[in-house]
Residue, then its C-alpha position, 0 to 999 in steps of 0.5 A: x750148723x744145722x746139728x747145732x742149732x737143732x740141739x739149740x732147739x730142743x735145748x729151747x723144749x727143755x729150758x721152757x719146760x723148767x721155766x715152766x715148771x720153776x714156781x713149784x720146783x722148790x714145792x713139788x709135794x706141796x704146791x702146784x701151778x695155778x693160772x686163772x684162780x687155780x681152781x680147775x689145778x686143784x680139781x683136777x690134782x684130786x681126779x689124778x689121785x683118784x684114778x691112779x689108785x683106783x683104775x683097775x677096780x671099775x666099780x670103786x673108779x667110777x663113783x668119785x667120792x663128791x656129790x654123796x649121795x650119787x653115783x658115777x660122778x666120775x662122768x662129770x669130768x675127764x677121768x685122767x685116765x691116761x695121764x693116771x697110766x703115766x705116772x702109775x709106777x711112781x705112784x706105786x713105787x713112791x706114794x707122791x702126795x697129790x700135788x707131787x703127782x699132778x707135776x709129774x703128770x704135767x712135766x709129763x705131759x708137756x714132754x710126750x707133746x714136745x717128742x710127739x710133735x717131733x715124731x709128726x715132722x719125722x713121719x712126714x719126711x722131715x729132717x731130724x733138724x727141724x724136729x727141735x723146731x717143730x716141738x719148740x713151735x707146738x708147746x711154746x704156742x700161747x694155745x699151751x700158755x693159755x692151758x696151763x691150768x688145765x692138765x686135761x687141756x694142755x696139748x693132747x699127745x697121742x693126737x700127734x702120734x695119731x696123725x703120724x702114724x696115719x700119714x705113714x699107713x696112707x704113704x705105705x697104702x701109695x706105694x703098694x706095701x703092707x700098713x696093717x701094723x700102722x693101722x694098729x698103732x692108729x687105733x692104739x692112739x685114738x685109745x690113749x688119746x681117749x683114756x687122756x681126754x675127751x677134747x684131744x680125742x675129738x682133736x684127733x678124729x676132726x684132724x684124721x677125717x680130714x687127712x684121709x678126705x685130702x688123701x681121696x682127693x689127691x688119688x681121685x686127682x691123679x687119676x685113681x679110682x676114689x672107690x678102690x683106695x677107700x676099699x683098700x683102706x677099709x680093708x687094712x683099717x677095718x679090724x683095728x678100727x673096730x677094736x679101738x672103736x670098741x675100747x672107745x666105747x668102753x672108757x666113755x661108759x662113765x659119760x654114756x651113763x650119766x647122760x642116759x641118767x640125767x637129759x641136762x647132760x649137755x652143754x647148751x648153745x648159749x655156753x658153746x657161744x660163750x667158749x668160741x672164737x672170733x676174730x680178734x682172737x687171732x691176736x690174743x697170746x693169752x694172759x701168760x705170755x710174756x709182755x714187755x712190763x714183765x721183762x723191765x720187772x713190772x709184770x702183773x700177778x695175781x688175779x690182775x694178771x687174767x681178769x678181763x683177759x679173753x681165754x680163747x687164744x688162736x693165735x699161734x706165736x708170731x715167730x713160729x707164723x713168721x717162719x710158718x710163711x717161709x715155709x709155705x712161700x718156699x715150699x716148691x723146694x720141699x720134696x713132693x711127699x714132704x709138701x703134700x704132706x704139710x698142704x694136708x696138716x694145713x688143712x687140717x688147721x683149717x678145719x680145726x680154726x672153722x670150728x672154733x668159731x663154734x655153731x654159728x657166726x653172727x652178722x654185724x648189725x643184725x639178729x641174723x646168725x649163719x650156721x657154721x660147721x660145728x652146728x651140723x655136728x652138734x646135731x649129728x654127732x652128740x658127743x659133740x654137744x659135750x664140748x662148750x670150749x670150742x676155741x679149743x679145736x684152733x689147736x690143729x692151726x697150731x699143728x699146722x703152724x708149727x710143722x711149716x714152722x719146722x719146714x721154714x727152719x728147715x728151708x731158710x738154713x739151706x738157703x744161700x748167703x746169710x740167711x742160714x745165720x738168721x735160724x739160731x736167732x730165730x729159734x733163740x727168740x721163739x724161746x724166749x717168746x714162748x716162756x710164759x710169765x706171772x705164772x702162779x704157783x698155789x699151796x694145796x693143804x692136802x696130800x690125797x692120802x688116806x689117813x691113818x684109821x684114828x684119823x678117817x671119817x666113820x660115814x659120808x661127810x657134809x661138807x659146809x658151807x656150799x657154792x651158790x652155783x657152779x660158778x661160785x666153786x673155789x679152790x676149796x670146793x675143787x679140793x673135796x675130791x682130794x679131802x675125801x680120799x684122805x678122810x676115806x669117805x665120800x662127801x656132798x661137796x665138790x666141783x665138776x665141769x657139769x653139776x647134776x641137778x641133784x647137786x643143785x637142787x642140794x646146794x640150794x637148799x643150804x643156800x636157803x638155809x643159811x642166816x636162818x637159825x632154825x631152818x638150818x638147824x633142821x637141816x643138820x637133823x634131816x643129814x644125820x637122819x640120812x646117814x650124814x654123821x660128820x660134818x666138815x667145815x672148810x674155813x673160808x678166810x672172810x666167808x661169814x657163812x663159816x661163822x654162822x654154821x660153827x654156830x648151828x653145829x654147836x647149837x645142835x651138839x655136835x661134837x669137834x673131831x680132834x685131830x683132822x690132820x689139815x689146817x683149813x678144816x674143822x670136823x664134827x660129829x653130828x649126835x644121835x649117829x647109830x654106833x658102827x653104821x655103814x655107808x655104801x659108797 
């Protein structure tokens, strides 16, 4: 029975993987997932593309070839670096287009989450039954729903091997054996975790600082020297730590840069409050998760689907919560290690569920705000001032959720009578609840490959027309990324998670410019002055800015460029271009 049902279980992981995953599947070169407008999807394809052909050459890596002419812009944003390592032999091997790759990165993704969160109920005495449980609890959650968008956000795997690995060195420290090698391969995960994404990183020093202060606790507890186990941990842990905290040091170079070129870069109280949490939050499944209109066949699609739909989604699934409270109301009949293990990773929860309620809390009926937890370390720690989407740390609850989810699988089938019969139901409909729905699949006219030599741009290329703000970028400003590593060039357009002033200072001037016919052809002379010898014209359906700079590139002879390989764009060449020039990237 329990070998059946946790075949059923990991059937469940598999099954939500390839539903999923089904929009692009007839499109896998051509077409990738896309919730919330998919503009963060087409972003990020490009930054893929970007670091798997250039990682190891950190001179090329770092200037990502938008927002000409700056440099490092690759601090913008996530570098993917991680996900880069996972699909580089098939980048190798294969030549995917970008979408292709962005798939497979997030088929990946999905996967090493899923045996990750296996490995974690492993590593803290868990049977092999309730691992299926356990991995269909974590990446069926609606906190994964709620990321589909976001391969820098769906769940951060090397955060789960790190706490695995970290609960079997302070088990081996207990028992007075050797946890040098454990400690290795806790600094090796806080690595990939901070090659893979900056969140999951701060997911994973949050949830082991917390594990180790429960750890004191529970030794000063039972009557051992609190001083004396830190000392023995210190003396396992020093040299690992140290040479991850160096490696650390080194991936954030592009972030540590910018933020020594530009002050602004940080995010503001304002944006911290807007990306944290409340109360009501903890009923939100997102907008994804299926409803009772999507299975009679009357769904939502489209924009419909998440307009006016809050994104800070703290639930964590209703059955997994169910058999979660199973769990911790049987939890005298797990053994003591496998118990304390599981009070540990919920305090975790708890801590992670604190700070997504951001830097401070309001009270009702008053100005008055109180400090929370995420204030003090915004303040002390600044790295920390980096993240406005502090909702997201609410994923250690669904850690906790989904490892006492395991542990109430696991307890209710060796229970009596027949409730054992009640596991494969459960499981059953935790599947089918976890499978996300009006899911989009979106078409990227691009393929992130470099163009044959007669195809490439001959300099840097102002791209047109430009977003307002930040906050008027599209799925085609997301795509200059991926455009100029087909055009070999890089380009003034893009969209990052932070535009440095420069940028803004650029785009409002082209704001100014536009439906003003003079102003804009001087414009057009002062790029070509600067080296701007091509310009590309992405035609945005219904955009009447496109019209009125096809008009002023005309108006001042520039020349179309045949043969730009895309559907979407127009190329020109701006006149008086010096034959041969070169521009540094």
């Amino acid at each position: 029975m329990r070998s059946w049902t946790d075949r059923l279980a990991w059937g469940g992981v598999a099954a939500l993987l390839v539903w999923t995953m089904r929009p692009v599947l007839g499109h896998w070169s051509t077409a990738v997932l896309g919730p919330f407008g998919g503009i963060d999807a087409m972003l990020q394809l490009g930054i893929l593309q970007w670091s798997s052909a250039h990682w190891w050459q950190p001179g090329v890596w770092l200037d990502l070839p938008i927002f000409y002419p700056l440099h490092g812009m690759l601090g913008c944003m996530d570098s993917l670096l991680g996900q880069a390592w996972l699909v580089w032999p098939l980048h190798l091997l294969f030549k995917p287009t970008a979408a292709a790759q962005y798939n497979l990165a997030f088929a990946g993704s999905l996967i090493l989450a899923a045996v990750g969160m296996g490995t974690l109920w492993r590593a803290t005495g868990g049977s092999r039954f309730g691992a299926g449980v356990a991995a269909l609890a974590l990446v069926g959650a609606p906190y994964t729903t709620a990321q589909l968008g976001h391969l820098n956000q769906l769940p951060p795997p090397f955060v789960l091997f790190c706490l695995a690995a970290v609960m079997a060195a302070l088990r081996r420290q207990e028992q007075g054996r050797p946890s040098g090698r454990l400690w290795w391969l806790v600094g090796a995960c806080f690595v990939m975790q901070a090659a893979w994404g900056w969140y999951g990183f701060a997911f994973a020093v949050v949830a082991v600082a917390a594990l180790k202060g429960v750890w004191l606790w529970r030794r000063g507890r039972a009557g051992e020297s609190v001083a004396g186990s830190l000392a023995a941990t210190v003396r396992s842990a020093w040299l690992p730590a140290v040479v991850a905290a160096t490696l650390v040091y080194l991936l954030a170079q592009p972030q540590l840069q910018l933020g020594r070129q530009y002050p602004e870069f940080t995010r503001s109280e304002t944006e911290v409050r807007l990306g944290s949490a409340d109360i009501q939050h903890l009923v939100n499944r997102g907008a994804y998760r299926g409803r009772i209109t999507d299975w009679t066949g009357h769904g939502v699609a489209g924009p419909a689907r998440y307009r006016d739909w809050a994104r800070q989604t703290l639930n964590p699934g209703w059955i997994a919560l169910l058999l979660a409270l199973y769990g911790w109301r049987k939890r005298r009949e797990l053994g003591q290690e496998q118990a304390a293990a599981g009070r540990a990773l919920l305090v975790v929860g708890v801590v992670g569920l604190t700070l997504a309620f951001g830097d401070s809390v309001g009270v009702p009926g008053t100005d008055v705000r109180l400090p929370l937890p995420l204030e003090w370390l915004r303040a002390v720690v600044p790295p920390f001032r980096a993240f406005r989407g502090a909702w997201r740390f609410s994923w250690l609850l669904t850690i906790a959720v989904a490892w006492w989810a395991a542990a109430g699988a696991q307890l209710l089938a060796a229970s009596s009578g027949r409730l054992p019969k009640l596991v494969p139901a459960a499981v059953i409909v935790l599947a089918l609840m976890s499978l996300p729905m009006g899911l989009p699949a979106v078409s990227v006219p691009v393929t992130g490959r470099l163009l044959p030599a007669a195809g490439r741009a001959t300099g840097p290329v102002l791209t047109l027309p430009a977003p307002v703000n930040e906050y008027a970028e599209d799925q085609v400003e997301a795509l200059w990324i991926a455009r100029a590593q087909e055009l070999g060039r890089p380009v003034t357009g893009g969209a990052t998670g932070w535009v440095p002033p420069p940028i803004v200072a650029f785009r409002n001037v082209i704001q100014a410019c536009t439906g003003h016919e003079d102003e804009a052809r001087e414009f057009l002379h002062r790029q070509r002055d600067r080296g701007l010898g091509e310009v590309a014209l992405a035609l945005r359906p219904g955009d009447a800015r496109v019209g009125f700079w096809r008009r002023q590139l005309q108006a001042v002879g520039a020349i179309p460029i045949s043969g730009s390989n895309n559907p979407g764009y127009e190329r020109y060449r701006l006149p008086g271009k010096p034959a041969g020039s070169r521009q540094r990237r």
